[in-house]
ROKE-553461 format. One line per 2 residues: their letters; for each residue z, y negated, x negated of C-alpha. Coordinates in steps of 0.05 Angstrom, whole numbers, plus 32768, in hexadecimal, padded with zeros to 4 digits. Layout:
a = Z Y X; ...
***
This chain:
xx = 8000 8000 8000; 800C 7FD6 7FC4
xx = 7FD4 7FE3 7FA4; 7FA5 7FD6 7FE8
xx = 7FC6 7F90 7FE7; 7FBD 7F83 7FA3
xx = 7F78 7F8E 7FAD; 7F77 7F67 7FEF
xx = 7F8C 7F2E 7FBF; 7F64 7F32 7F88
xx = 7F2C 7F37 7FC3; 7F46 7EFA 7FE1
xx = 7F50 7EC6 7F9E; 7F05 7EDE 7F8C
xx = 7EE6 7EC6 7FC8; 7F09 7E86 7FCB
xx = 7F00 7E70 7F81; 7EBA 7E60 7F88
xx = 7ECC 7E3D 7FC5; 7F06 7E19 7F98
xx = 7ED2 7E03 7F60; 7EA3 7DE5 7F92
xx = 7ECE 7DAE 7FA6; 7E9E 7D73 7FC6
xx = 7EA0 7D38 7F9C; 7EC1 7CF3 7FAD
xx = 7EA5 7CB4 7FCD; 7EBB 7C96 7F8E
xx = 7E97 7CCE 7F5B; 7E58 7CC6 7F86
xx = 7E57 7C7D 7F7F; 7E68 7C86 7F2F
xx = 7E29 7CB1 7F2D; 7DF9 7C7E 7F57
xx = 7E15 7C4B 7F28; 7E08 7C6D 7EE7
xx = 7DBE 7C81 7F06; 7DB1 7C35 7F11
xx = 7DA2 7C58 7F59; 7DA9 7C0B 7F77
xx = 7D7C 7BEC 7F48; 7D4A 7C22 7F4E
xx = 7D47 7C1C 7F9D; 7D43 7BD0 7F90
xx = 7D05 7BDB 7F60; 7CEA 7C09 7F99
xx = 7CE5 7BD2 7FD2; 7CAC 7BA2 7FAF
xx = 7C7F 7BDD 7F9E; 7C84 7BF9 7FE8
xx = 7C7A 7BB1 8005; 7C40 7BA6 7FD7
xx = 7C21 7BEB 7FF1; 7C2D 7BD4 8031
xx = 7C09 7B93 802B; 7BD6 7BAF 800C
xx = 7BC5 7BE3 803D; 7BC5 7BA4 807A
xx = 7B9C 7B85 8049; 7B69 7BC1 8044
xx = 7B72 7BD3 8098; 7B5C 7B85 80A6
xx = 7B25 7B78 8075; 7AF1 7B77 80A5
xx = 7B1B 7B4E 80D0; 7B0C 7B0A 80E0
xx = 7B3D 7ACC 80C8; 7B67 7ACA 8100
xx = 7B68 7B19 810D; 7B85 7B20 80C6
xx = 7BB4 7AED 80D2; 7BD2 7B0C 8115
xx = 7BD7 7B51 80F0; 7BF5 7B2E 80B1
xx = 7C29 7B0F 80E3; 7C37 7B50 810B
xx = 7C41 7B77 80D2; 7C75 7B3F 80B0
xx = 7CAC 7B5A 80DF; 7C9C 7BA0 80CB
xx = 7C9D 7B8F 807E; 7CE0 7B6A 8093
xx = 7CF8 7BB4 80AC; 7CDD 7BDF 807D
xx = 7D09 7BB1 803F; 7D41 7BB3 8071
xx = 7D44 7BFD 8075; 7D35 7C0C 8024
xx = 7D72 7BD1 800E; 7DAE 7BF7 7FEC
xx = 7DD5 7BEE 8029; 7DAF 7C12 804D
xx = 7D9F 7C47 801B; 7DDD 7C4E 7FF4
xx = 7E09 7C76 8034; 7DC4 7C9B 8039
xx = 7DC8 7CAD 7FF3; 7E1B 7CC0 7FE9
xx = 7E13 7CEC 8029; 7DD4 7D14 8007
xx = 7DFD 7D18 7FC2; 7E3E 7D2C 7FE0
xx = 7E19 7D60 8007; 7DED 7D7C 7FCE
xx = 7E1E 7D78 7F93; 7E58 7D8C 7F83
xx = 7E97 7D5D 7F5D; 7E8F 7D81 7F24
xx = 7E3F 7D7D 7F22; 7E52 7D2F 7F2F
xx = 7E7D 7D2D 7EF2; 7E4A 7D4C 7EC8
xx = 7E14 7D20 7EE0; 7E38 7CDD 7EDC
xx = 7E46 7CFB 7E94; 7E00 7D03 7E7D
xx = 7DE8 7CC4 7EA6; 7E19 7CA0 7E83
xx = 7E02 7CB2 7E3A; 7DCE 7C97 7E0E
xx = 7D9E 7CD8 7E23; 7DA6 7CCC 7E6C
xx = 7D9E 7C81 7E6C; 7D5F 7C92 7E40
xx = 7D46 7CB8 7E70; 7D4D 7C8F 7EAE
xx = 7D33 7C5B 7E82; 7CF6 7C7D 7E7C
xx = 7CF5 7CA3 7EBA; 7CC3 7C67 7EDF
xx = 7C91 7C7C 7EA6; 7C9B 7CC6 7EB5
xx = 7C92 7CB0 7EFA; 7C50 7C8A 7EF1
xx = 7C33 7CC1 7EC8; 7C3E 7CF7 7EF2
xx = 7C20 7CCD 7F2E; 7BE3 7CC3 7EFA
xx = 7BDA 7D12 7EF8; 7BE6 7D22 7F35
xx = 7BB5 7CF8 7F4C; 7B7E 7D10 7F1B
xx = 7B8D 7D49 7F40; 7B87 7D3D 7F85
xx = 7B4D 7D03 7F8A; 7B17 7D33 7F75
xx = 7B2F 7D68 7FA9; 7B33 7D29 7FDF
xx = 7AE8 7D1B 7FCC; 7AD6 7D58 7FCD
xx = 7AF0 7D5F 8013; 7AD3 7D18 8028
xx = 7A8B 7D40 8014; 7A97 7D84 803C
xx = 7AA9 7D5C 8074; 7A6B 7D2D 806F
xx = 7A46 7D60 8066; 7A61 7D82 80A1
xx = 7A5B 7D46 80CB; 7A12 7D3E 80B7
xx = 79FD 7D85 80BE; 7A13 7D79 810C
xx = 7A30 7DBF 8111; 7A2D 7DD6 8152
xx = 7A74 7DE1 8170; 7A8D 7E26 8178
xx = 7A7F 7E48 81B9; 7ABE 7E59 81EA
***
């Protein structure tokens, strides 16, 4: 009987020690870690590059517009531009990002991130991580604009044939 609760116990400490060593982090660890990953000033950087997209896609939808066309669309779309920097400003983002953090990591993956964010490697790398980003747009997008063209040509070419559509 001893021996079967022994066992029990032993049973019983190894399922909750994982449990144990996966302790959520704090508010205050999570906010350590966006601090030491310059996560504000990153989100800050984000906003003139997605309003400059913006602009220039109202810019490309009203090119054939007339004066006063463009105008109206440039007016209409202020108040979404107005929303769209609302919703990416740190105070909107930053509860966003502690609740992903706190849900993904754990305090002792915090403490081990805020520890290499904090060194020279780690601020190296997020120093160069807008580089890494750039490039890796560059390649990935020597990799999909020849399969887009390609598919702009099958369906021209589909289009032009004037395939009949498929019987019922």
């Amino acid at each position: 009987m001893a021996r079967r609760l022994h066992l029990a116990a032993l049973l019983a400490l190894a399922f909750c020690a994982p449990v144990a060593m996966a302790a959520p982090p704090s508010e205050a660890q999570i906010d350590r870690l966006l601090e030491v990953m310059r996560a504000e000033q990153t989100a800050n950087a984000l906003i003139p590059q997605v309003m400059a997209s913006q602009q220039q896609m109202i810019m490309q939808l009203t090119e054939n517009a007339d004066p006063q066309q463009r105008e109206a669309a440039l007016r209409a779309a202020a108040s979404s531009l107005r929303a769209v920097e609302s919703a990416l400003s740190w105070d909107s983002l930053q509860p966003i990002y502690r609740e992903i953090y706190m849900e993904t990591f754990t305090a002792e993956d915090t403490e081990a991130m805020v520890s290499f964010y904090s060194s020279p490697a780690g601020q190296n790398l997020l120093d160069k991580m807008p580089l890494l980003m750039q490039n890796t747009m560059t390649a990935v997008q020597r990799l999909v604009i020849p399969m887009l063209q390609q598919l702009e040509r099958d369906l021209r070419t589909e289009l032009e044939s004037g395939a009949a559509p498929a019987a019922d």
